[in-house]
N, C-alpha and C positions, 0 to 999 in steps of 0.2 A: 126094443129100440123104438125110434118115435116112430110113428106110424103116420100118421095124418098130418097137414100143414095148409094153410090157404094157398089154392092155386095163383100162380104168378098170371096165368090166363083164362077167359073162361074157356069153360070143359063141358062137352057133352054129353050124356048118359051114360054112352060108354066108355069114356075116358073115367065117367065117376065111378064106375063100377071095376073098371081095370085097377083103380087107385085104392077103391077099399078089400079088393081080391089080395093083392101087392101087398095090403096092411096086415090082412090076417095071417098069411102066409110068414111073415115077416114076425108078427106078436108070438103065432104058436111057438114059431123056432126060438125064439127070446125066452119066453115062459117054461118050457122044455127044458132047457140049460139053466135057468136058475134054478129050475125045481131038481135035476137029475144033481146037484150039487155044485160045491165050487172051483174044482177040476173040471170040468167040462163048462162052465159057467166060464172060467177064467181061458179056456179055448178060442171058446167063440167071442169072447170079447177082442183078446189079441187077435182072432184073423180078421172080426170087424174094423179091426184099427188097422191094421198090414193094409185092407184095401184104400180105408180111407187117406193112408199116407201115400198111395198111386193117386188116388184123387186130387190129394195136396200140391203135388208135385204136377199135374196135368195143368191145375188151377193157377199157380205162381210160376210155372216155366214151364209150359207148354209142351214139357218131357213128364212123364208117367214111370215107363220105366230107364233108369238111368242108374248111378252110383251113389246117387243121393237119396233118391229111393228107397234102395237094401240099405243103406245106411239104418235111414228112418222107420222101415218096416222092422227090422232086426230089433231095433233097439225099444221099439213100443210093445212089441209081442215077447222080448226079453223080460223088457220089464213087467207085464203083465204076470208073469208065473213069475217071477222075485216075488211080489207081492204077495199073492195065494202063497206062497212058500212061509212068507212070514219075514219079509226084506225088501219092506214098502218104502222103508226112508231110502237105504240104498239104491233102492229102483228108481227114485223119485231125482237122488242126485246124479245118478247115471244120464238121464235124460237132458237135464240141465244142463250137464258139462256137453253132451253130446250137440243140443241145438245150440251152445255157445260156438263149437266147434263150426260147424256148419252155416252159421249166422255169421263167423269170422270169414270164411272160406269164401263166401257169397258178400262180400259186404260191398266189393266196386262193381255188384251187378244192381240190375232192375229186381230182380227176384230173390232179396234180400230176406222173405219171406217163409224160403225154405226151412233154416234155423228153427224159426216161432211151430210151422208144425210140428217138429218133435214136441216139444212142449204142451202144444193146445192140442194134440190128440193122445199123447201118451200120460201124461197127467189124468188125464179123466180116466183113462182103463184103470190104472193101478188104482185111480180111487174106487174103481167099479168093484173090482177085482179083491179090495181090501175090505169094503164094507160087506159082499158076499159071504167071506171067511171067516166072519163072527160067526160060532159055533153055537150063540145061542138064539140070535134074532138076523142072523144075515140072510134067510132067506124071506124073513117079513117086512126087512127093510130093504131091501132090494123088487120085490115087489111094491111096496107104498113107491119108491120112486118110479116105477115104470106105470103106475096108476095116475100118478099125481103127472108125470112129462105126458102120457098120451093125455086125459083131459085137459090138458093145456091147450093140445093141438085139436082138439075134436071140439073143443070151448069153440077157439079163435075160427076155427074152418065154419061150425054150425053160426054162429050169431055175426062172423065178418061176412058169412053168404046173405044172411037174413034182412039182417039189420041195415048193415052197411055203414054209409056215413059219412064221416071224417076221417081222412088216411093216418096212420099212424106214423110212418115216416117214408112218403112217398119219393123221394132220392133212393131210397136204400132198398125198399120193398113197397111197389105201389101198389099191388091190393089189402096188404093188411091195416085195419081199420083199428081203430079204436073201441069200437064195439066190440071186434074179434078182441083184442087183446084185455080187455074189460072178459067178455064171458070166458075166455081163457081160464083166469083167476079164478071164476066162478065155480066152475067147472071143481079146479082143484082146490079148493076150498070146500066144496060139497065130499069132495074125497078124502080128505084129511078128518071130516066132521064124522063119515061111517067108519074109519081107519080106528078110528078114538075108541068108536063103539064096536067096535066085532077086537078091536084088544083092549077091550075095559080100562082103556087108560082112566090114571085119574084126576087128570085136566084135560078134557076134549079139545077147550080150546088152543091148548098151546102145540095140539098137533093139527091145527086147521091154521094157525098160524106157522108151520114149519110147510107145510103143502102150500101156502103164498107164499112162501121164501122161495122156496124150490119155483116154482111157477113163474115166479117173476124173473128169476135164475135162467129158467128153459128159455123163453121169451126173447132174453135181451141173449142171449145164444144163438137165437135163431136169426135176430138182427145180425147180430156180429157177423155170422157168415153170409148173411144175405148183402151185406157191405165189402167181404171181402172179393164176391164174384164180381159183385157190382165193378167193384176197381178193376178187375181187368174185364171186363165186358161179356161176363157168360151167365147162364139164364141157372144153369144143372152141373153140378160138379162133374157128373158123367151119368151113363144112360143105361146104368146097369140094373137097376128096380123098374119092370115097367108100370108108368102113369107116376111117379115118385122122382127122379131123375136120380139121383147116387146116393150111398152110404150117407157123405159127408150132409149132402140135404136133411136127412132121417135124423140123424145121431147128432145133431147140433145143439138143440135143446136138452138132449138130455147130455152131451158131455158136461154141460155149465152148470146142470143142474146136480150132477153126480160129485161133482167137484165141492159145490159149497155146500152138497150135502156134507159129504166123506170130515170136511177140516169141520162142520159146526157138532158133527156126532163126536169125531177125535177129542173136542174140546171138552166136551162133554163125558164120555169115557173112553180113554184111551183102550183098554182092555176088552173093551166090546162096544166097538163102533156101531151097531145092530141097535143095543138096545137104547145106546146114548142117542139116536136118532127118533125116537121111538118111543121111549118112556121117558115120565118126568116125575119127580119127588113129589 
């Protein structure tokens, strides 16, 4: 999961140090489950999503736990194992009907918002979850993305602390720079260029160009949610990672970036999503 992200504040020594303690602890347990396989990879994905949808729910209606909730958790962590099982589409449309249901339910409140998290967090698992269980490159293309989403975050943190500059879109996230979001890219572009070379692909570049896709994906992810707290006026989804603030902080970049990985590898080979991420003719 994403590890690193530009501080909303400055931070001192030891908040930096609580922040990349937080990271590592956070990457092993990540690394661990994809590598131990896609049953337990596909666990921890669904109970990262069960939390993040307490989060969702904390964030658009100021209730955490509630009936909307269990709805939301149930049905992302449901879907999650449909997928690893081999019942990605169906999972994919369960979710659908479900955040329609719930988007219907909610439609004469303020927190019309509820609906859309099923969606924006259970969409990303099953794609997590489905690009995993290629049996022949899911665990190489599941790692290039968690390579290519942390150097996004370790880009934008190293060169928006450095550099500095010009805001990137200061309404919505006023320390991120455009510098940071420039070496972001950099970052995962340098990762896609060794990715080529430790899998002898045979066009490097067109896997240094899929790590800017993804990269640019995490980025504008990491916007999205930093706009959705913005609108209702909170800094951290919640305060459960300390020096990090919540799941939903962490996992935002890479849910966007899991997503338009999962449909560009699908299109590419439906039969094994791994390698249609991954290799090229």
């Amino acid at each position: 999961m994403s590890t690193v992200a530009e501080p909303e504040t400055p931070e001192g020594p030891g908040d930096l140090w609580q922040r990349v303690a937080s990271g590592a602890v956070l990457a092993a347990a990540s690394l661990a489950a994809v590598w131990l396989g896609s049953w337990p990879f596909a666990m921890l994905v669904g109970a990262v999503a069960a939390i993040a949808s307490w989060e969702w729910g904390r964030v658009v209606r100021g209730a955490g736990f509630d009936g909307y909730f269990g709805a939301q958790a149930v049905s992302v962590l449901l879907a999650t194992l449909l997928s690893t099982a081999g019942y990605a589409v169906p999972a994919s449309i369960g979710l659908v009907v479900v955040s329609i249901v719930l988007l219907v339910l909610r439609l004469h409140q303020k927190d019309q918002l509820t609906g859309v998290g099923v969606a924006a967090i259970g969409l990303p698992a099953v794609c997590l979850a489905l690009l995993r269980s290629d049996v022949l490159y899911g665990l190489e293309a599941v790692l290039f993305l968690f390579l290519v989403v942390w150097a996004t975050d370790i880009g934008g943190f190293v060169f928006g602390r450095t550099i500095g500059g010009p805001k990137l879109w200061p309404a919505v996230s006023p320390s991120k720079t455009w510098a940071g979001a420039l070496g972001g890219l950099l970052l995962a572009g340098i990762v896609g260029g060794v990715a080529s070379q430790v899998l002898a692909s045979r066009d490097g570049l067109a896997l240094v160009f899929v790590a800017l896709l993804l990269s640019l994906a995490a980025e504008m992810g990491d916007l999205a949610e930093s706009a959705l707290k913005r609108r209702f006026g909170l800094k951290d989804a919640s305060r459960l990672i300390p020096g990090h603030g919540g799941v939903l902080d962490r996992i935002d970049g890479l849910m966007a970036a899991a997503a338009i990985a999962t449909v560009f590898a699908m299109l590419r080979n439906p039969l094994h999503p791994g390698m249609g991420l991954l290799f090229w003719p």
